[in-house]
C-alpha positions in Angstrom: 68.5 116.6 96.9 68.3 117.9 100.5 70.8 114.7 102.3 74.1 114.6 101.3 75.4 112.1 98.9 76.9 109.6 101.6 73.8 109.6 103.3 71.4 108.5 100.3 70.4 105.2 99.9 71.0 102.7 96.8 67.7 103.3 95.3 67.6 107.2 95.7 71.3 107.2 94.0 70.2 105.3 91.0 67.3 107.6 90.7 70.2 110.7 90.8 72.2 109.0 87.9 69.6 108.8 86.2 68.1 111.7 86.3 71.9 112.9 85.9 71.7 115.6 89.1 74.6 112.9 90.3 76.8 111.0 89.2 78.8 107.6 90.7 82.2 109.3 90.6 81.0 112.3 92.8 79.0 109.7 95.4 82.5 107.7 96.1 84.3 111.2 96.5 81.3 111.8 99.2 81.7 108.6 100.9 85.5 108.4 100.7 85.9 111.7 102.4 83.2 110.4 105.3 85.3 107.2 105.8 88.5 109.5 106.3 86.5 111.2 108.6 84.5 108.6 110.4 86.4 105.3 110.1 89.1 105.9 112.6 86.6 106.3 114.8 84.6 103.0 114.1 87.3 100.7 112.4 85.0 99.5 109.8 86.5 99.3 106.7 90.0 98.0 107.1 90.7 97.5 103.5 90.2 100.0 100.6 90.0 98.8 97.0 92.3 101.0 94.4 90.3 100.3 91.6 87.1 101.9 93.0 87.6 105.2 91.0 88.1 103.8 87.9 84.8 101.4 88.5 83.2 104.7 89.2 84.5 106.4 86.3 83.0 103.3 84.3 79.8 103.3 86.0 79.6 107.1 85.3 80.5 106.8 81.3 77.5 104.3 81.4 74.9 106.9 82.7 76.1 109.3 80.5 75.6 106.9 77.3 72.5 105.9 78.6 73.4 102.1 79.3 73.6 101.5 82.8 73.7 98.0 83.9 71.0 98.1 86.3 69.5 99.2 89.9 72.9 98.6 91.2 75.8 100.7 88.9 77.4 103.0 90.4 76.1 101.8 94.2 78.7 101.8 96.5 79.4 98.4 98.0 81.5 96.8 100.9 82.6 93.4 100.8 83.1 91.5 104.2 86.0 90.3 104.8 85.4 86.3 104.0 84.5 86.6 100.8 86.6 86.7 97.8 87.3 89.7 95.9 90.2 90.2 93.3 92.6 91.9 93.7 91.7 92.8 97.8 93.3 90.7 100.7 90.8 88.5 102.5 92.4 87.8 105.5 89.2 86.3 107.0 90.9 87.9 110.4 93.6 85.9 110.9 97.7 86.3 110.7 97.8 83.4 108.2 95.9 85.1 105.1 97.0 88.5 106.0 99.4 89.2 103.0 96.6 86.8 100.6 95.4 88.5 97.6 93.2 86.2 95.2 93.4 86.6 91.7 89.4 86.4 91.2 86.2 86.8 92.7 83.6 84.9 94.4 80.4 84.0 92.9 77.8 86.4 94.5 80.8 89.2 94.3 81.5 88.9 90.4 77.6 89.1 90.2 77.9 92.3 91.8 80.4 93.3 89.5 79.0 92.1 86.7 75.3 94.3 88.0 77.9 97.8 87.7 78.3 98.1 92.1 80.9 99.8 92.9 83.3 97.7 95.6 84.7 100.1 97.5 86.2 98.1 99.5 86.7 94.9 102.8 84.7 95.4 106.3 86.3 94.4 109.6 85.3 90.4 110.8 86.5 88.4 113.9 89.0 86.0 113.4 87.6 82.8 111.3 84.0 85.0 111.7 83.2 82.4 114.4 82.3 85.3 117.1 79.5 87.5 118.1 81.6 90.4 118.2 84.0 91.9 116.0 88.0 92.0 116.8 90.8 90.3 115.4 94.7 90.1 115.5 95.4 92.0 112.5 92.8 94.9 112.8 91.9 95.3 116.3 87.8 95.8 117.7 85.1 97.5 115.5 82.8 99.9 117.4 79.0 101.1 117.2 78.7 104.1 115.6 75.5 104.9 118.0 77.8 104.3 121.3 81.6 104.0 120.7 81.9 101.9 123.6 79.4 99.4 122.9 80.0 96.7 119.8 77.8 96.1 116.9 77.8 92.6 117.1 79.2 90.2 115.2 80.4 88.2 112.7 79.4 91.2 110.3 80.2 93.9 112.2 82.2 96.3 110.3 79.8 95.8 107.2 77.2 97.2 110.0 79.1 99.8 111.2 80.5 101.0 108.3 77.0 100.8 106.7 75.3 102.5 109.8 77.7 105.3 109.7 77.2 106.3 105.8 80.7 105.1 104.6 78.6 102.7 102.4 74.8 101.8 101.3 74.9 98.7 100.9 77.4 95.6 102.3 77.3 92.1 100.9 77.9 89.8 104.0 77.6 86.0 105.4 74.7 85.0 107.8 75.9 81.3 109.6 74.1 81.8 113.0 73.0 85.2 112.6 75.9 87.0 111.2 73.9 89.5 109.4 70.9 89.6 111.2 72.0 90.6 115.3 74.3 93.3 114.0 71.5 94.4 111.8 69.3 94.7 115.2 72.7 96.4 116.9 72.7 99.1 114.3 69.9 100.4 113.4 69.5 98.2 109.6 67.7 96.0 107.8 69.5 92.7 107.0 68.5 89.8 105.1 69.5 85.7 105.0 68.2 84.0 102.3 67.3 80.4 101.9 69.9 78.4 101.6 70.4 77.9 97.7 69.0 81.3 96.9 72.2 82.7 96.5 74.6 80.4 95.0 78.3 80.4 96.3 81.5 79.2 94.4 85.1 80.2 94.5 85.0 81.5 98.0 86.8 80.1 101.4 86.8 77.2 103.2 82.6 76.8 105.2 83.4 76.2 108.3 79.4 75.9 109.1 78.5 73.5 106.7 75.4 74.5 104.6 74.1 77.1 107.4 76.0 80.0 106.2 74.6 82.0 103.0 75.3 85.2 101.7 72.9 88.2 102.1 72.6 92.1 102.7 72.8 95.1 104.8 71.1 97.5 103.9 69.6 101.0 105.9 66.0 99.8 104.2 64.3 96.8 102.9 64.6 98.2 99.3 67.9 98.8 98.9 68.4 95.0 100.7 66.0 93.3 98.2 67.8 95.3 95.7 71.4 94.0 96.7 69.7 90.4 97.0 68.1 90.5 93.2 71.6 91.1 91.6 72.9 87.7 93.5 70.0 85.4 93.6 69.4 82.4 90.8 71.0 79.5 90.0 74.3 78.6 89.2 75.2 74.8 88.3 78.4 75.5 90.7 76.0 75.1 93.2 73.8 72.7 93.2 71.4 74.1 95.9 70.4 76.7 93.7 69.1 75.0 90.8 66.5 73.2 93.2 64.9 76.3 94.7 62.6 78.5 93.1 61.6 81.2 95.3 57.9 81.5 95.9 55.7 84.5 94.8 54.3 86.9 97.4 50.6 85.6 98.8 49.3 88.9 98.3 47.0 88.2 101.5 46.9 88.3 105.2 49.3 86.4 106.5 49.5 84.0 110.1 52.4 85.1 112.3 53.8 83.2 115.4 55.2 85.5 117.6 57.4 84.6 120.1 59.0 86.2 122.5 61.2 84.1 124.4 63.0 80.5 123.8 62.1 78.7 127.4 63.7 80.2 130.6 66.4 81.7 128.4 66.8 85.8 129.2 65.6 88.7 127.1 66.7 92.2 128.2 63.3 93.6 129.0 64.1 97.0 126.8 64.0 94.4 123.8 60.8 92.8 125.5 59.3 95.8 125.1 60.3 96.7 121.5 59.0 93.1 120.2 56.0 93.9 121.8 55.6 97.0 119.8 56.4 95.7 116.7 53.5 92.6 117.6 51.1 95.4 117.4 52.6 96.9 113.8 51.6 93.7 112.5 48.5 93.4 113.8 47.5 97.1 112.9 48.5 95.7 109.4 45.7 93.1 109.3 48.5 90.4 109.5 46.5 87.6 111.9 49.3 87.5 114.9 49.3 84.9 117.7 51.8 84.9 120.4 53.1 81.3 121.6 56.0 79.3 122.1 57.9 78.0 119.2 56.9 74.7 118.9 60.5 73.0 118.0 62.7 71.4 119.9 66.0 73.0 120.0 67.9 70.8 122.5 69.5 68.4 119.7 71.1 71.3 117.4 72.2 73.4 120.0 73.8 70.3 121.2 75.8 69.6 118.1 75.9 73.3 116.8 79.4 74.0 118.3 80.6 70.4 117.2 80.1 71.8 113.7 82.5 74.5 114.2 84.9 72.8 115.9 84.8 69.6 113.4 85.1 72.1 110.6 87.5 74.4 111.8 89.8 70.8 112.4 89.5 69.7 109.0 90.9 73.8 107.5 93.4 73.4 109.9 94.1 70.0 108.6 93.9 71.3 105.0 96.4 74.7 105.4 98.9 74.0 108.7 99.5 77.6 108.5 96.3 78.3 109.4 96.6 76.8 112.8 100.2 77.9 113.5 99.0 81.7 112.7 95.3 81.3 114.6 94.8 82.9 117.9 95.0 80.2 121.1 91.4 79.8 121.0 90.8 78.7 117.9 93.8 76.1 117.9 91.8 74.4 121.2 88.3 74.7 119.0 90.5 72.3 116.5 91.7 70.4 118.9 88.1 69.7 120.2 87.1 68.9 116.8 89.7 66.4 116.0 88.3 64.5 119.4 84.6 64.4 117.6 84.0 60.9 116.6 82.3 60.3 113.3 79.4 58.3 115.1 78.7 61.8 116.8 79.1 63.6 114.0 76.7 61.5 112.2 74.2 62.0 114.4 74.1 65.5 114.7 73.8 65.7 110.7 70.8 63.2 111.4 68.9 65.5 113.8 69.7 68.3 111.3 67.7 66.1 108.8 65.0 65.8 111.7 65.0 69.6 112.5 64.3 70.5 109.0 61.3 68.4 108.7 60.2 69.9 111.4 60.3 73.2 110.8 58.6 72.7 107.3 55.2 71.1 108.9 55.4 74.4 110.8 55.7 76.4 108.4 52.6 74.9 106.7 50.5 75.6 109.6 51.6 79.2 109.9 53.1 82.0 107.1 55.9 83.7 109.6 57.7 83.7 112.9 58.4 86.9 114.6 61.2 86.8 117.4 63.0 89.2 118.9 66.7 89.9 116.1 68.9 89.3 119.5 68.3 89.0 123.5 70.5 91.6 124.5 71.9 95.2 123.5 75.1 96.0 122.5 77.5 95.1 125.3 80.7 96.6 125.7 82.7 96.8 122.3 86.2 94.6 123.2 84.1 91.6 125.3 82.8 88.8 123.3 79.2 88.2 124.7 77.3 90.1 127.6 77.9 87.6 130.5 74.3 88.7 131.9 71.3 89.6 130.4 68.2 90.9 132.6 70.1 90.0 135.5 70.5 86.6 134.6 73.7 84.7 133.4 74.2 84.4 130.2 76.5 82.2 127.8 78.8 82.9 125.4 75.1 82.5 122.8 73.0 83.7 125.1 72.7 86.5 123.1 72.4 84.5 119.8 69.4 82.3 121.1 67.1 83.3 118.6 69.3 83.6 115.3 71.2 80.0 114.5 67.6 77.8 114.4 67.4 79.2 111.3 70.4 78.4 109.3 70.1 74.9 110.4 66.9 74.7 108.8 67.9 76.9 105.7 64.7 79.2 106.1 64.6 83.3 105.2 64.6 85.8 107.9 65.0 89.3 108.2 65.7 91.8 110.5 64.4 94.8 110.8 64.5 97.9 113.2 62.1 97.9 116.0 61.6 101.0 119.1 65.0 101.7 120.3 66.2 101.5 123.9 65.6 104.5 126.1 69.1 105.3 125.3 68.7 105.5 121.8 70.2 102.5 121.2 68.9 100.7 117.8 67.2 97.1 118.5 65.6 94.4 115.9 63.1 92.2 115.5 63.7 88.8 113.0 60.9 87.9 110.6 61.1 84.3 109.3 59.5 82.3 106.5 59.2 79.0 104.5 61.8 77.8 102.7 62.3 79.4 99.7 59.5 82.1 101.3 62.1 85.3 100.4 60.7 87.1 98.2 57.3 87.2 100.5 59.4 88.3 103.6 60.7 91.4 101.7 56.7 92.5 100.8 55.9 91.9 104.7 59.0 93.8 105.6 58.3 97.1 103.5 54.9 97.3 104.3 56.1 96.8 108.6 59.1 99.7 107.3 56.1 102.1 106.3 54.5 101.9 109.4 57.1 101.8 111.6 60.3 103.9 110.2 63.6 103.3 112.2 65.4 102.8 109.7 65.4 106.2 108.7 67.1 107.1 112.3 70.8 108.1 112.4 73.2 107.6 114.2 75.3 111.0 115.8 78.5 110.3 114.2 
């Protein structure tokens, strides 16, 4: 073993256990003593779980009977911070749940449990996880280990941070506009939404994005991801979206990929122009047929009701738990208050050009396998601001930077992001692979063989 433990990955760990030259108890002492070292630095983890020695001690009396549970026991995990973990407060960022503790876990974290990971504890989020960035009242910003000052993105950034650093393999997060994917692309990792249904949820907090947010993986490589994703997939009759998808089997051929670079006049920082384009010609060099174009949808009616849906939803939790709205930060008490002022006809008929949207995107998806886009349009901006206000010398909104990541919740598709050439800086960047519904387990077969080829996942960053 020439790394040391904290730096292994999930896959190379379980082959340690096995072969006994490790075992989970001495992996968690490794990673605790980075994240003493490291967090203060980063603010990724803000909330350590007690139990995670004795899980480790568990995991470890397992190996040594020869009865592990699987490719995950003894794996350390982080949980972010808006899902539901017993015994661990899930403050979802905000004043109000600060002192909650639940009494049980969520779905897709007791499957985790139940697989043998070991949760070693919650990741930083920004308040409600309704930003691009990460910061909130009760734990302050989250920085990039590759550049203190700059952030990595958002709503999952301390699971990326935390995980790009080596105080964890492996971080089970929620993807509702590209929550998993941009700070994947900011980091330097691979990070995965499924399908909506693939992973079934129960048990957990309030959506605040209807059906668009899903739970998925960071990873630092495609196996350890698809690895994290096979311990929480299948159906659960808590959900009824699960028990009506049955992921499709790899095609085992060359596949058709759309790539495109840029939605309309919106702006691409031409250091992530560049990368795309080299990660075009990975595909192409791996017999993939690749044809660059616009993407033939039309965006205009979801991006005009996407923040209705926030704002609508975030009304009816305030609604639901007053506290919530007399402990949320200014900003979020005005999103309610433009929610409560939605009227249901408008509400209506954004849910009808969701229906529209999604029929769409299926005929697409039978005239071509994937879509290749750029992971986000800009590079990580300055660590305390919540969205770069230009990018390439244009203005940019407050999702200018998010253009190419929330089409795909609405329709419920697969995507994955993977590292692409970094910026002259050394900065990481991503690219977003994205399939047919229920297309996952085909995007993680694409994905290793692009990996192979084109390694950036193995970089580091100096921390």
């Amino acid at each position: 073993m020439s790394a040391p433990a904290w730096a292994l990955s999930a896959v190379e760990l379980v082959r340690e256990f096995g072969a006994r030259t490790l075992d989970p108890v001495e992996v968690l002492e490794a990673i605790s003593d980075r994240t003493a070292r490291v967090n203060p630095q980063i603010n990724a983890l803000v909330t350590a779980d007690p139990t995670a020695r004795m899980q480790a001690d568990a995991s470890a009396r397992r190996y040594a009977a020869g009865t592990p549970l699987g490719p995950l026991d003894g794996v350390p995990v982080a949980i972010k911070d808006n899902l539901v973990v017993r015994g661990l407060a899930a403050t979802w960022g905000t004043r109000a749940l600060a002192s909650f503790v639940p009494d049980h876990d969520e779905l897709p974290v007791a499957r985790l449990r139940a697989a043998g990971a070991v949760i070693v504890g919650k990741t930083n989020v920004p308040e409600f996880t309704l930003e691009g960035y990460t910061t909130n009242p009760l734990f302050g910003v989250t920085r990039n280990p590759w550049d203190l000052r700059v952030t990595p993105g958002g709503s999952s950034g301390g699971s990326a941070a935390g995980c790009a650093a080596g105080l964890f393999p492996l971080a089970l997060c929620t993807d509702g506009g590209g929550s998993i994917r941009r700070p994947a692309s900011h980091t330097g990792l691979v990070g995965f939404k499924p399908s909506i249904g693939a992973v079934p949820r129960a048990d957990g907090l309030p959506p605040l994005l209807l059906d668009f947010e899903v739970v998925g993986p960071l990873a630092r490589g495609v196996d350890d991801a698809a690895v994290l994703f096979d311990a929480i997939r299948g159906p659960d009759a808590r959900d009824r979206a699960s028990l009506v998808l049955a992921p499709a089997a790899p095609p085992g051929r060359a596949l058709s990929i759309l790539a495109v670079s840029r939605f309309g006049d919106a702006p691409l920082d031409a250091e992530v122009s560049a990368s795309f384009d080299d990660a075009v010609r990975v595909f192409d060099s791996l017999g993939h047929r690749v044809a660059t174009g616009a993407l033939p949808l039309d965006l205009d009616p979801i991006l005009a009701f996407w923040p209705i849906v926030g704002q609508v939803s975030l009304a009816r939790a305030f609604a639901a738990s007053p506290d919530l709205r007399n402990h949320a930060s200014p900003k979020y008490v005005e999103m309610a208050e433009q929610g409560e002022r939605v009227s249901a006809a408008r509400f209506l008929e954004g849910l009808e050009a969701i229906v529209a949207f999604r029929r769409a995107t299926t005929l697409l998806f039978d005239a071509v396998d994937l879509v290749l886009t750029p992971a986000a349009a800009a590079l990580p901006w300055p660590a305390d601001e919540p969205f770069p206000p230009v990018i390439d010398g244009k203005p940019a909104g407050p999702r200018g930077h998010a253009v190419y990541t929330g089409w795909i919740n609405v329709c419920g598709n697969p995507a994955i992001a993977l590292p692409s050439t970094p910026s002259r800086a050394g900065l990481p960047i991503g690219v977003q692979l994205v399939g047919a519904f229920g297309a996952d387990l085909a995007l993680f077969d694409v994905a290793r063989a692009y990996e192979r080829e084109a390694p950036w996942a193995a970089r580091r960053p100096p921390l």
